[in-house]
N, C-alpha and C positions, 0 to 999 in steps of 0.2 A: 504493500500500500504506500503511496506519496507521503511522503511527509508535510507536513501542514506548515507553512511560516506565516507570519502576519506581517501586510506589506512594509508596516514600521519598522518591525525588523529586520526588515529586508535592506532597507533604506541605511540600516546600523550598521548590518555587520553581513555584508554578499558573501564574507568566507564561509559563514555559516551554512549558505543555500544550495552548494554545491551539489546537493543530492536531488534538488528537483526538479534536475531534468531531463529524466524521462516522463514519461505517463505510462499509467498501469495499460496504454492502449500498445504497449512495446513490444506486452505480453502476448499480443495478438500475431500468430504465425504466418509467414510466408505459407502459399503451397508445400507442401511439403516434400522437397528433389528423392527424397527416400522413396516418399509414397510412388510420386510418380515413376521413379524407376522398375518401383516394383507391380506394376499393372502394366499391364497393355495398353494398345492405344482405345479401343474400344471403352475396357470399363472403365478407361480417364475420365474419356469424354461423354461417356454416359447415352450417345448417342451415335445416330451412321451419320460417315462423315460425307462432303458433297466435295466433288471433284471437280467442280465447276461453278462460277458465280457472277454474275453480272457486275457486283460490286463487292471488294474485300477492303475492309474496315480494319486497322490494327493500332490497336489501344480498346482497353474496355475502361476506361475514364469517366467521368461526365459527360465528355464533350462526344467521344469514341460510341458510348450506348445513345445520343441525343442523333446522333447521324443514324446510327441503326433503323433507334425507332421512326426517325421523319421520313426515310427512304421506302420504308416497309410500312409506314400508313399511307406514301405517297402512292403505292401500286406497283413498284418494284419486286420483283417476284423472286433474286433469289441474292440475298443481301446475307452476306457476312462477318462478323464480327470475330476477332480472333484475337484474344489477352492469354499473354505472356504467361501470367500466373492467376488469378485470381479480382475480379470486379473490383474497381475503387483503388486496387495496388499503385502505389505512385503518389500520388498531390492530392487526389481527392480525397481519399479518405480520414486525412487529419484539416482539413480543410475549415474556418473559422464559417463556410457558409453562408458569407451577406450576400445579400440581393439587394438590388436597388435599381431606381428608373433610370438616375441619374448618369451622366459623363457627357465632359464636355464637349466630344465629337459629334455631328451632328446626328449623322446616322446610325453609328454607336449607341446611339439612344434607342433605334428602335431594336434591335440587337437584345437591346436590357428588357425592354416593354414587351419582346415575344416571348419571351424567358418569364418573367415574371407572370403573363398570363398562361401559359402551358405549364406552369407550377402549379397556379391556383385550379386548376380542374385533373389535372395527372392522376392527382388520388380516386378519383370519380370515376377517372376511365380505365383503370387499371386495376383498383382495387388493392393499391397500395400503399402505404402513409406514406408522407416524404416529408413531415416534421417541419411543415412550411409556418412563419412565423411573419405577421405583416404588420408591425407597431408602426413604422413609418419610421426617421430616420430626418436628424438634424445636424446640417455643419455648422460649426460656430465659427462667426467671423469676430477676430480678438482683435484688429489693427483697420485703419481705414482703407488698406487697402483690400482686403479682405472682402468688406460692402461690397468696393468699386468690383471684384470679380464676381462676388453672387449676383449683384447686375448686371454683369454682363453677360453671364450665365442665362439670367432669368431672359433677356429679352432673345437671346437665341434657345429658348425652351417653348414661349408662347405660341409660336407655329406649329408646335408639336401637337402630340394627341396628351402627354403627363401632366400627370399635376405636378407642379409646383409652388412654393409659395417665398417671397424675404420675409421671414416678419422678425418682430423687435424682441429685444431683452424680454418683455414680460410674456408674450407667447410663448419665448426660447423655456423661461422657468418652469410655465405653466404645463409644458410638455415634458420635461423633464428636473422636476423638483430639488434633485440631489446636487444640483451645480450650482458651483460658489460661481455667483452672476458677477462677480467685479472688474473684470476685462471685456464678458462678452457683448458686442457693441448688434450683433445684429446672427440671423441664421435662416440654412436657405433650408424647409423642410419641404420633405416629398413626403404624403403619405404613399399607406403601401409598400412602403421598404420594407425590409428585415431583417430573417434571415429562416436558411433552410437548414435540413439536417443530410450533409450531401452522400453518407452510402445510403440514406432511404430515397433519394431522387433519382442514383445512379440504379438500383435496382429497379424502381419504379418505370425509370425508361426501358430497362433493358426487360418487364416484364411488358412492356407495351410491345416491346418490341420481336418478342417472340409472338405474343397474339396475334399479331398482322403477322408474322407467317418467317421473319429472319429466325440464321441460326446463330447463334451465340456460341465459339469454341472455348474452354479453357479448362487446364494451362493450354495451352497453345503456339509458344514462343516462334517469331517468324524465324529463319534459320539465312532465310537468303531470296532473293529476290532476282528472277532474271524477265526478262521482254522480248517476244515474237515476234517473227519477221513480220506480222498484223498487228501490231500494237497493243497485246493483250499480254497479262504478267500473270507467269509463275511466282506464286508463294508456297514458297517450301517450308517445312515446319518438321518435327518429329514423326506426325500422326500420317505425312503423306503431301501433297503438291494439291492445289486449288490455279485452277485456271481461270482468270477473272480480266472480264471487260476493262477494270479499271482497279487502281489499287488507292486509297488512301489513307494516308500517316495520320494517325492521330494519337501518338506513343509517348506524348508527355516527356520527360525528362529522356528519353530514351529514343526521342524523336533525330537525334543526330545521327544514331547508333544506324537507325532503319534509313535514313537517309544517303548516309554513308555507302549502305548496299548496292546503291547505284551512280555513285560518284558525286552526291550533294553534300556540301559540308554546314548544314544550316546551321543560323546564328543564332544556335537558345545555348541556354547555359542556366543550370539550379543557381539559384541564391537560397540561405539560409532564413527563412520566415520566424520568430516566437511569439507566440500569443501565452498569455498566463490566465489561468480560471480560479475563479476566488472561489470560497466555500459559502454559503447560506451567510448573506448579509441583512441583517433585521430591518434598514432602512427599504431596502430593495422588498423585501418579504412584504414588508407593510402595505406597497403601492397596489391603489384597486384593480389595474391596469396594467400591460405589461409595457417600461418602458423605451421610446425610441431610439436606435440606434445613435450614439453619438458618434461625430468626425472631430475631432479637435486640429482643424487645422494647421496651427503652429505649435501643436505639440508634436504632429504627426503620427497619432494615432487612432484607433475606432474602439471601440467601445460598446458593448451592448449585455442586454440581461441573459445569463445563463441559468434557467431555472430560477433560482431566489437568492444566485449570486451574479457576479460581471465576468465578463470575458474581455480583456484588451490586450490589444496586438499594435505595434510600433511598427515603424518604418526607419531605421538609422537615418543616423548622415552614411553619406558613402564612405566616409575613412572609417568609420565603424563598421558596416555591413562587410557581411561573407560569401563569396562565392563559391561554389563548388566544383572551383574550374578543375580538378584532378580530374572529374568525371569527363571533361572535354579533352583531355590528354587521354586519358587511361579508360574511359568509359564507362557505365555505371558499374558497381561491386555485384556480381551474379549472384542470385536469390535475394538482393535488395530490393523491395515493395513496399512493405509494410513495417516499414523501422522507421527510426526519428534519429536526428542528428545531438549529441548533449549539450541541451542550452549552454547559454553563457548569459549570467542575467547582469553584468556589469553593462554589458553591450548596451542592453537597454534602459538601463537604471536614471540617463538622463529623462528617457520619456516619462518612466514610473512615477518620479518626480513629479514632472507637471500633471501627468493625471491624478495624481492626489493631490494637487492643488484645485484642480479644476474639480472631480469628484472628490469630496474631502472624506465621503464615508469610507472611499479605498483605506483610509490610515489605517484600518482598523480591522481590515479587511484578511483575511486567511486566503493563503497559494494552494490549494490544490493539489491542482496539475499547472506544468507548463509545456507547452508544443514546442518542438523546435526541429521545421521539417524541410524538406529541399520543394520551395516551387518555380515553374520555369520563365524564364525572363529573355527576350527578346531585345537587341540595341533599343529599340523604342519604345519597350513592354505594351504594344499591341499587337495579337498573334498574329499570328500564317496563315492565311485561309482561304482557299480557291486550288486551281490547276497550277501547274510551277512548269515556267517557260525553261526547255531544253531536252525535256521528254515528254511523249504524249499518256496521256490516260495515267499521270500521276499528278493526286491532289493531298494537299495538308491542309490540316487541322490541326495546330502543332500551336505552341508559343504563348501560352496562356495563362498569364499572371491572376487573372481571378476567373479562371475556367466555373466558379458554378453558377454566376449571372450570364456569363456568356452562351454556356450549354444549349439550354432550350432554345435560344435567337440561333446561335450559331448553326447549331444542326437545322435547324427550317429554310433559312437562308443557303444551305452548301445542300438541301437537299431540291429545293426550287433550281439552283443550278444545275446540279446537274441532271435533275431532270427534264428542263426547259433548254438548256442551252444557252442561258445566259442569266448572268445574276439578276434579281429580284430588283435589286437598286445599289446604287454608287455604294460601294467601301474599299477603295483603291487603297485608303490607310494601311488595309491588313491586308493589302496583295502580295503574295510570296516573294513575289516578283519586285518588290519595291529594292530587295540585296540582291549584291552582286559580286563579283569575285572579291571587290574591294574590301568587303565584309570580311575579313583574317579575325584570327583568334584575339588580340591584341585590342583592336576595336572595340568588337564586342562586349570583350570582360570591362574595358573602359566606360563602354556607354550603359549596361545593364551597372553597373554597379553604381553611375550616374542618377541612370532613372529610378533605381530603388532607393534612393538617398534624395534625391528631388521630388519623391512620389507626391508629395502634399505643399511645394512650393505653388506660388501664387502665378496662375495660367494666364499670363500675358499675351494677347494679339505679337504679331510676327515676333514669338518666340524661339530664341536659341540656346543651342546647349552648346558646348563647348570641351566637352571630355573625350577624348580619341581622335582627334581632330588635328591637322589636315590628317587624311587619309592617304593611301597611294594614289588615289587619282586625283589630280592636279593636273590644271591646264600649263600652257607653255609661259603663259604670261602670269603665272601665279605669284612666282619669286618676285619681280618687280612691281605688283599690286597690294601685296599682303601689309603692308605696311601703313598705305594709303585711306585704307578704309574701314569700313565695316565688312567685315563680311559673312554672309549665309553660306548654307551648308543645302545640298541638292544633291541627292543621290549619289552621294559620296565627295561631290566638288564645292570647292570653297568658289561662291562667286560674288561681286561686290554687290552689296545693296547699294552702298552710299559712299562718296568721298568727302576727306578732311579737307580744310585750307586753316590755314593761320588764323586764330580766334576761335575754331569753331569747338564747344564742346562735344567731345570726343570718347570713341568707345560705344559698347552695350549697353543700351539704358532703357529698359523695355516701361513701360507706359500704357494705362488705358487713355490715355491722351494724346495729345501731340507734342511731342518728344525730341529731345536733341537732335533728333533726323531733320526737322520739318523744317529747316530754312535752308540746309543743305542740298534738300531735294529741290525744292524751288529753283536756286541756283541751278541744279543740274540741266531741271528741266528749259529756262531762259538758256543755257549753253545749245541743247537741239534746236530750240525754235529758232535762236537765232545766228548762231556760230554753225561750229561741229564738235560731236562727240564720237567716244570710242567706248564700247560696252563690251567687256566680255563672255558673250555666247555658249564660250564652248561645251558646257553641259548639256548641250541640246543633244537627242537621242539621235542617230544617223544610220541608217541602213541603204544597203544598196542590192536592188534587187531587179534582176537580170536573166537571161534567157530564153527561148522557143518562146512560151507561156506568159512572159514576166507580163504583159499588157494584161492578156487574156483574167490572170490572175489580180492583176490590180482593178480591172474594171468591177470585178466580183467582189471587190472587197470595198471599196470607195462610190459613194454615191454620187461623185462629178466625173466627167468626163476624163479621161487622160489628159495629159497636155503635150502639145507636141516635143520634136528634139529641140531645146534650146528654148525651151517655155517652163515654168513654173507656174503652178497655181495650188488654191488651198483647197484639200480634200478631205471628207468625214466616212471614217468607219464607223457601222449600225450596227445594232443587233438584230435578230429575227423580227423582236418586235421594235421596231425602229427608232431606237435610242442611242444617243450618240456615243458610242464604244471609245472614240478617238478623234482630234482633228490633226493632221497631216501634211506640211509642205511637200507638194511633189514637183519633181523635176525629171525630164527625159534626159539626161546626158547625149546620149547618142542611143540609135533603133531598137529598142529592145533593154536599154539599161537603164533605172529609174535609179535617184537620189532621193529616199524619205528622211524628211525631219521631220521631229516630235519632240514634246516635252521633258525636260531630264526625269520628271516624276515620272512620268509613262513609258518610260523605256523598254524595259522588258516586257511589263503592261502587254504594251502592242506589239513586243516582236512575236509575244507569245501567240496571240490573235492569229497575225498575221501567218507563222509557221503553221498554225494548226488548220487552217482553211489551203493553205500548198499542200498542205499531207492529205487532209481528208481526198482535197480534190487531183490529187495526184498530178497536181501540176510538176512542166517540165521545167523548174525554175534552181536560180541559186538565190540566197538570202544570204547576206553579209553585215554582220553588225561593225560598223566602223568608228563606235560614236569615243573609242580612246587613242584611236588614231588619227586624228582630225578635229584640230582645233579652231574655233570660228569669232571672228569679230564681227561686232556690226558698227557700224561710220554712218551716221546718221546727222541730219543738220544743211542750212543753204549751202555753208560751205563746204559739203563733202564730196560734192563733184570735183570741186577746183584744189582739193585736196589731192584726190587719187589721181586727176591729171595730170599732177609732177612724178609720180612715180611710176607710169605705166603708158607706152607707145598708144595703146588700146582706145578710140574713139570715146569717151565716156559722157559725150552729148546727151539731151534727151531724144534724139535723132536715133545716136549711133546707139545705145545703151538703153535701150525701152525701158518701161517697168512690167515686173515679173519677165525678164529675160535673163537668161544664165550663159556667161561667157568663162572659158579656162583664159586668162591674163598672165602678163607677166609684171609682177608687182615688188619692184626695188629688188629684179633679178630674183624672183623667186616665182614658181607655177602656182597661182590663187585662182581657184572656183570661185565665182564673183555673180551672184545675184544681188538684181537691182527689187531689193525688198528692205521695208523696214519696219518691226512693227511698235515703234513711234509713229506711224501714219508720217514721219516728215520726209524728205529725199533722202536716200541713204541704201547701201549695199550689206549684204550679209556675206564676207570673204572667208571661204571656207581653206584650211591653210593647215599640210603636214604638222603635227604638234611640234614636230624638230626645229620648224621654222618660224612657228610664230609669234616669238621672240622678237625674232627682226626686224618681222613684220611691222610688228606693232609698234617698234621703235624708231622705222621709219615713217611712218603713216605719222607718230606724234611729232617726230622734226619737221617734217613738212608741212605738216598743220601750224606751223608756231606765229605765223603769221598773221593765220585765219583766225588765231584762237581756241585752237584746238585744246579739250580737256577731255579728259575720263566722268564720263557718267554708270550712275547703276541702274538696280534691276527697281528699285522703290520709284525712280522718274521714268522707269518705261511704264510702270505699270500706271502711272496717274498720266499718262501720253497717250495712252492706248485710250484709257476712258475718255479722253477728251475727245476722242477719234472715233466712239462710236465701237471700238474693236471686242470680239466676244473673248471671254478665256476658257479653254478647257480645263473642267474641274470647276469651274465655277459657272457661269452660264450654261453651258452643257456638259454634263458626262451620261452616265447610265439614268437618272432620275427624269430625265428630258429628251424630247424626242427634236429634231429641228426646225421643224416648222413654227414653234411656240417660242425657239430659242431664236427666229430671225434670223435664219440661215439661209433660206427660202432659195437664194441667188447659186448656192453654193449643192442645191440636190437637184440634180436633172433626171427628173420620173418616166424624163419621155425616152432616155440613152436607150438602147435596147440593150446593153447588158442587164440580166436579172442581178442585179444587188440584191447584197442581205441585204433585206428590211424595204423591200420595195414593195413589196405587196402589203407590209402592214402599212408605211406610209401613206400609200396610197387608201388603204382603209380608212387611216386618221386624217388623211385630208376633207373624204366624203363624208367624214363627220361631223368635223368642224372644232374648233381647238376648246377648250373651255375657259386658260390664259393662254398669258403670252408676254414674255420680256418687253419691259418697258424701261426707260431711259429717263433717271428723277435727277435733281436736284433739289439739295436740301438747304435751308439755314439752320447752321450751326454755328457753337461757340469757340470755343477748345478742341474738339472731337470731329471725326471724322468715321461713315461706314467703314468698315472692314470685307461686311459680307455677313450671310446669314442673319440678320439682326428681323426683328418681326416688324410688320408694317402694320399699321390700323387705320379704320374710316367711319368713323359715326359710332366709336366707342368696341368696335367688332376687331379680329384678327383677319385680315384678308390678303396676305401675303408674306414674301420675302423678300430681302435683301441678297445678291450672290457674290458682289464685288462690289467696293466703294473705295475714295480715295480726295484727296483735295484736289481742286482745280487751280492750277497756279496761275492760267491763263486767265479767267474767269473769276477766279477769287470767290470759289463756294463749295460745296462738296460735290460731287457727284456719286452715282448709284447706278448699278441695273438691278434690277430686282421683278419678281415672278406676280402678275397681278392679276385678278379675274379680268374678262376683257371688257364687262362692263366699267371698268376702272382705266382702261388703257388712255383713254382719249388724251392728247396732248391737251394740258393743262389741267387738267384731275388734282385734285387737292387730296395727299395724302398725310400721315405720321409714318415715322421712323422711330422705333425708339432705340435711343442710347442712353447706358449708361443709368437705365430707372428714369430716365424723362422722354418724352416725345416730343420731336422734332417738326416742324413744319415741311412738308415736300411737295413737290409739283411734277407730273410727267411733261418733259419736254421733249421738242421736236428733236432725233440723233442725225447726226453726231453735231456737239457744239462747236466741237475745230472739224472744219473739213481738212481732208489729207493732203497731201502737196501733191500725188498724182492728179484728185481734182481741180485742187486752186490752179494747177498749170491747165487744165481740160477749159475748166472758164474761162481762164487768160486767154485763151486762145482763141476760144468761141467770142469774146469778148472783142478782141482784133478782128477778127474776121468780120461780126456784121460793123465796125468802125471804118 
């Protein structure tokens, strides 16, 4: 039995507590390797094994039985589940169980909110408890900044379908009575939080999930994994080989191990978790009620009622937290499942502290048990989840810091895809695909060990972390920039947001305001409109794809037109149901050989896409990812013609050098790909340029400019350049939640091409039916503050939309927005709210774009001449 200490104690003398930590749950066995050796495979598994499977599942986890069961009530006929050892082995089973609506991703939300409502009826349908507990659940904001993030929180929740609420100090008490109130300034509560009891949920699933008809193996250990010449995978095991349509990871801490099988080195790694459970506190016994989950946010921990005691668990700083990196060198210890790692409660002894400040009844409070277990952490602690670009017909489930909120959403959402063929809606966050080789082990441990030490830091708009960083991939021009500026972090690359000059204050200074950036950018922005600048690009995604097919194959995948040899234009992959999957620069090089760019976030995103429609359709094509060998500027500004004129023979008139035309140049003696595109809307090239060389480049492009006034601008004035211009973004105006036609894309789908594109038939459905919004183009007055994106929109006291992208106007001198509105609301000059920040804003739809683009303003001049 645990030993019992009383937290004061605890606080006195940690030598003393050395014994508590294990939990008498330690005593709880692995499978037993004896047992299993000594049976057959039959009476292991209790059941005949199937030799064939449409889908093999492996992890029996939360997440592992929530796939089962949504596959196998979706109408999946022969669905597999195959654990190592025994249901729950791994994370789940010591798992502290919260659930909540809450996080501040958008879509992550609904993620929580399918989860939470496939808990609350599971028991009903299955006929099995699952210990689900819904007091509701409150952060405490102790500092003003605190407020400013549950506001800003709240106005990107009001679109949603959850509750939430801020309310003050006295609802904060009135909800939960045991907190010394002398800090807390305000609290954001969700009813309906709680928490579960997660092996009664994991069995609950996995007993749904044999009633639709899956089989559930275990032990079952995968052994090895190979792939047919048809893209279907052997899963070899003890009991025998399973031939299955498709295979997915969902192996928890052990997800590298299975990974590994086939040459993925994915980037999870255990960290060390403790939570401590108190014994029968008379204060807590007393309440009529059971009460709400607390967060304490600048203690960094949660808190909730365990029976007629508390349960709390901490988050270190990261020079305190533990990783379990041996397990990434050496791999997990064989027959580990169901073991705990031995606390260390010094570790956490600062939090303990504040939580008996803040509960003052803990002082007095008796230890139990304490947990102290490995769960898995991801660089960014949001899991894996979808198909992974490089092999076909393998998907992860992997990477998942609080796997029992996510279970229920996750498995409905991974089960809609793969039964549909394309996700349910945008969560590109947790795309497998968002790592890349970059991703080494160094990294990793740097940033997981970041984010569990950052976990309850204050969620600031254009937030950066800074732990593992730079990574191997760097541009050409990094060395001579890093100095210079601020800079972001993009799929592995450091690129600049903003540049310093003498006076300006300097550095990361994140802000729900407008912030030491906001005069910098301005400046940058007056350097495009009316000089030239230089931006470095080179994280843009780059493929080159080529061969017999390569057209045949792009037409099918892109809803515009090809463009000829020596043209560029912008093109969008769909989904079946005609959502925009991706937007695309495309370019013909020469007959048959295309140049795509994309996003540095979409990268593999879309290479994945894009390979897996070459394969299905057995096109005669090659696919080149080229985006680490080819680094890109953009030269943008009046004077960026007469800039590149000095260093290049090459006619760069508007004559000789159209717009969206691609010429190979020769630029201060070096071979540059040179498209006349800019997405500043201003004149300007995007030189695509050997990384060996673009050094040089770039350092002669600034000598020659020195005249013009050439400076370095970043990505924070392209992005308020583009608004000004009317320009959409992907990921923000459109990805998977939107389909084109609503998003104003309209110029850019051609229904009539006679190639069948994905998603032409349902467009075409959705056009015959007529849209119900539709992106509209606001400005607002504000004060300090400016849109971000996602913020809620109101009209006559009601929720009638969003916000997707905002920014200041430096041109104009106001904000700007696009945002998603009923179409009865579209009309240029509609009076709407925006709220920020807990206030609402005055807005107005106005006519787009406010700056026309300099290809236009040259189209008018000209037409302007002409009838003069």
């Amino acid at each position: 039995m645990a030993r019992i200490l009383n937290l004061t104690q605890l606080r006195r003398g940690l030598a003393a507590c050395r014994g508590v930590a294990r939990l008498p749950l330690r005593t709880i066995c692995c499978t037993s390797r004896k047992q299993a050796e000594e049976s057959d495979a039959a009476s292991a598994l209790g059941k005949r094994w199937k030799d064939t499977a449409e889908t093999v599942i492996i992890g029996g986890g939360c997440v592992g039985t929530s796939l089962t069961y949504h596959l196998a009530k979706a109408g999946m006929k022969d669905v597999v589940l195959l654990e190592k050892s025994e249901l729950t082995a791994g994370s789940t089973w010591h798992a502290a169980g919260l659930t909540t609506y809450y996080h501040p991703g958008i879509n992550v939300k609904k993620i929580h909110y399918d989860s939470i409502k496939l808990y609350e009826t599971l028991e009903a349908e299955t006929g099995q408890a699952v210990g689900l507990h819904t007091p509701g659940s409150v952060r405490i904001a102790s500092t003003p900044a605190r407020v400013d993030e549950m506001r800003y929180q709240m106005t990107r929740t009001h679109w949603h379908v959850t509750e939430q609420y801020l309310i003050g100090p006295e609802k904060v008490k009135e909800l939960f009575p045991l907190l010394n109130m002398d800090k807390v300034l305000a609290g954001l509560y969700t009813p309906g939080d709680g928490h579960i009891d997660p092996y009664s949920l994991t069995m609950a699933l996995a007993a749904g999930a044999r009633m639709y008809g899956a089989q559930i193996y275990n032990p079952a250990p995968v052994t090895a994994l190979s792939q047919t010449s048809d893209g279907k995978w052997d899963v070899q095991t003890p009991h025998g080989t399973i031939r299955a349509n498709r295979i997915v990871n969902a192996a928890g801490f052990w997800a590298r191990e299975v990974g590994q099988m086939i040459g993925f080195e994915h980037p999870t790694i255990p960290v060390h978790h403790q939570y401590v459970v108190t014994a029968t506190v008379p204060e807590v016994k007393a309440q009529k009620t059971e009460l709400p989950v607390i967060r304490d946010l600048e203690g960094s921990y949660y808190l909730r009622q365990e029976r007629d005691g508390l349960l709390f668990g901490p988050y270190e700083k990261m020079e305190k937290m533990v990783l379990q990196d041996s397990w990434v060198r050496e791999g997990v210890p064989p027959g580990f499942g169901k073991e705990l790692f031995e606390s260390d409660l010094d570790r956490i002894m600062e939090h303990i502290e504040m939580a008996m400040e803040m509960v003052p009844v803990l002082k007095k409070a008796d230890i139990i048990n304490t947990v102290s277990g490995p769960i898995t952490y991801t660089p960014d602690l949001l899991p894996m989840v979808g198909p992974h670009q490089g092999v076909s017909n393998y998907w992860t489930a992997i990477g998942f810091g609080y796997g029992i909120i996510h279970a229920g959403g996750m498995g409905k959402f991974l089960s809609n895809w793969i039964m549909n063929g394309e996700p349910p809606y945008d969560l590109i966050e947790c795309d497998p695909n968002r790592y890349g080789k970059w991703t080494d082990v160094p990294f990793m441990c740097a940033k997981a060990r970041e984010s569990y030490g950052y976990n309850n830091v204050v969620g600031y708009p254009k937030e950066e972390r800074f732990a593992g960083r730079p990574t191997s991939r760097t541009s050409g021009v990094y060395e001579l920039l890093k100095d210079k500026g601020s800079m972001g972090f993009h799929a592995g690359w450091e690129q600049p947001h903003w540049f310093y000059k003498p006076g300006d204050d300097t550095g990361y200074k994140p802000s729900f305001r407008r912030t030491n950036w906001f005069g910098p950018v301005g400046r940058e922005c007056r350097l495009v409109m009316e000089k030239v600048g230089v931006i470095d690009l080179t994280p843009f995604g780059k493929f080159i794809v080529k061969g017999k097919d390569s057209q045949k194959l792009l037409d099918r995948l892109f809803a515009n037109t090809m463009p000829k040899v020596g043209i560029t234009n912008i093109s969008h992959m769909l989904t079946p149901n005609g959502r925009v999957y991706a937007e695309v620069t495309i370019t013909q090089l020469e007959p048959g050989k295309f140049l795509l760019i994309t996003g540095s976030g979409s990268e593999l995103h879309d290479l994945r896409w894009i390979e897996s429609e070459a394969k299905e359709g057995r096109y005669d094509v090659d696919i080149s990812n080229v985006t680490d060998d080819i680094g890109v500027l953009g030269v943008a500004g009046p004077n960026s013609r007469k800039v590149l004129q000095k260093l290049t023979n090459e006619d760069m008139s508007d004559a000789g050098f159209k717009f969206l035309h691609c010429k190979t140049i020769q630029l201060a003696g070096v071979n540059v790909r040179a498209i006349r595109i800019s997405y500043t809307g201003e004149l300007g090239w995007e030189l695509y340029i050997d990384q060996k060389n673009l050094a040089a480049v770039y350092q002669a492009i600034m000598a020659a400019g020195k005249d013009e006034g050439i400076d370095n601008f970043g990505t924070y004035a392209m992005n308020s350049l583009r608004l000004e211009k009317g320009f959409r973004g992907w990921g923000a105006e459109m990805n998977c939640d939107t389909n084109p036609l609503e998003a104003g894309l309209d110029y850019f789908i051609k229904l009539n091409k006679p190639a069948d594109f994905i998603g032409k038939a349902a467009l075409q459905d959705i056009k015959a039916k007529g849209l119900k919004r539709k992106l509209s183009y606001i400005s607002l007055d504000t004060d300090d503050i400016d849109p971000e994106g996602n913020e809620t929109i109101w009209h006559n006291g009601k929720v009638v939309g969003n916000t997707t992208s905002g920014a200041y106007s430096y041109s104009s001198q106001q904000s700007l927005a696009f945002a998603y509105l009923p179409l009865e609301l579209c009309s240029v000059g509609q009076k709407v709210e925006v709220e920020l920040l807990g206030r609402k804003y005055q807005a107005m739809v106005i006519q787009e774009p406010l700056v026309l683009t300099e290809p236009t303003r040259t189209r008018l001049q000209k037409k302007s001449k002409g009838k003069a």
